[in-house]
N, C-alpha and C positions, 0 to 999 in steps of 0.2 A: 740558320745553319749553326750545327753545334763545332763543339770542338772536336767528336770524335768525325763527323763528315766533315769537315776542312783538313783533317789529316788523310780519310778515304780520296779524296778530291786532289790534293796536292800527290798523294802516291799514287794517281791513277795519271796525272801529269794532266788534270782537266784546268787547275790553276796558271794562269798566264803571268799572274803578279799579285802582291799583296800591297794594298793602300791601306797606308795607316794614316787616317784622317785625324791633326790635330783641329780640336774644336774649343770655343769659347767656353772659359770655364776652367781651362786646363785639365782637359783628358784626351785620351785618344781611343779612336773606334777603328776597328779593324774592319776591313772591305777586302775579300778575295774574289779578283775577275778573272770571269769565267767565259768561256765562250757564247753563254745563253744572256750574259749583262754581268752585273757587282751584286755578289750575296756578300750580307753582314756578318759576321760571327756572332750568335745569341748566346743569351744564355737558357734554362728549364723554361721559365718562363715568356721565352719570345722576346725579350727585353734585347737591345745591343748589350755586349760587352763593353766597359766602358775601363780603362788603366788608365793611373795617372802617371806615367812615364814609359820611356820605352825599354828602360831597365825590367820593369813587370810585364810588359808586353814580351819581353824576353822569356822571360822567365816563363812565363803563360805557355807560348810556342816552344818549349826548349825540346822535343821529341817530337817537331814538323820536320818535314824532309827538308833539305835546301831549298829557297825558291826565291825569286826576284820578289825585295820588298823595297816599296816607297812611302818618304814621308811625305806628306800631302798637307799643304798649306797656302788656305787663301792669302793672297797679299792684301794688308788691310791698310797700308796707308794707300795706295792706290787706288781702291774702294772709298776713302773716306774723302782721300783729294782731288779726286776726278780727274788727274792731271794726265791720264794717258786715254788717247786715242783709238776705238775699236774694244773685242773683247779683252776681260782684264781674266788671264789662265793663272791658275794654283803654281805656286812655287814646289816642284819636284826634287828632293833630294834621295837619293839612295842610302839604306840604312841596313846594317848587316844584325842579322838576328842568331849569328854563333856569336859573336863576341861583343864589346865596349869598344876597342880599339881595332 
C-alpha cells in the first residue's frame, strides 16, 4: 500500500490504528490495521517504507487525517532473559503524529 491509499483508507475511516513497528537496526515501519488484517505502507517499488525516527515519520504523514497511532516494540530483554512466564506481548505506546509535544 502506497501513500496516496493509506490516506484514501484513513479518509474513508477503513484504518482502525496505525503501528508504527520500531525494528532492529533503528528504523521504523509503518503498519496500518484494517479490518481485512495489517497492510504495510510501501513504497513504487513494493519495498516497506522504512524512517529512521518518528520526527520523519511525521513529517512523511503530515496531510493523513487524525488517526490512532501506536509505537510498537518488542521487549527484548524479556526475549533474551527468558525470565517471564507465558506469551511475551510488544510494548504499546501512543504516539501523536500532529506534534513532538
Amino acid at each position: 500500500m502506497n501513500l496516496n491509499a493509506l490516506t484514501q483508507l484513513v479518509t474513508a475511516g477503513a484504518v482502525e490504528e496505525l503501528e508504527v513497528l520500531s525494528l532492529e537496526g533503528g528504523f521504523y515501519v509503518l503498519r496500518a490495521l484494517t479490518g481485512t488484517g495489517p497492510v504495510t505502507l510501501s513504497d513504487t517499488l513494493g519495498q516497506p517504507v522504512r524512517v529512521r525516527s518518528i520526527t520523519e515519520l511525521r513529517q512523511l504523514l503530515i496531510d493523513l487525517p487524525a488517526v490512532p497511532c501506536m509505537l510498537v516494540q518488542q521487549v527484548v530483554h524479556d526475549e533474551m532473559c527468558g525470565q517471564r512466564d507465558g506469551p511475551v506481548a510488544p510494548m504499546r505506546v501512543p504516539v501523536t503524529l500532529t506534534s513532538q509535544w
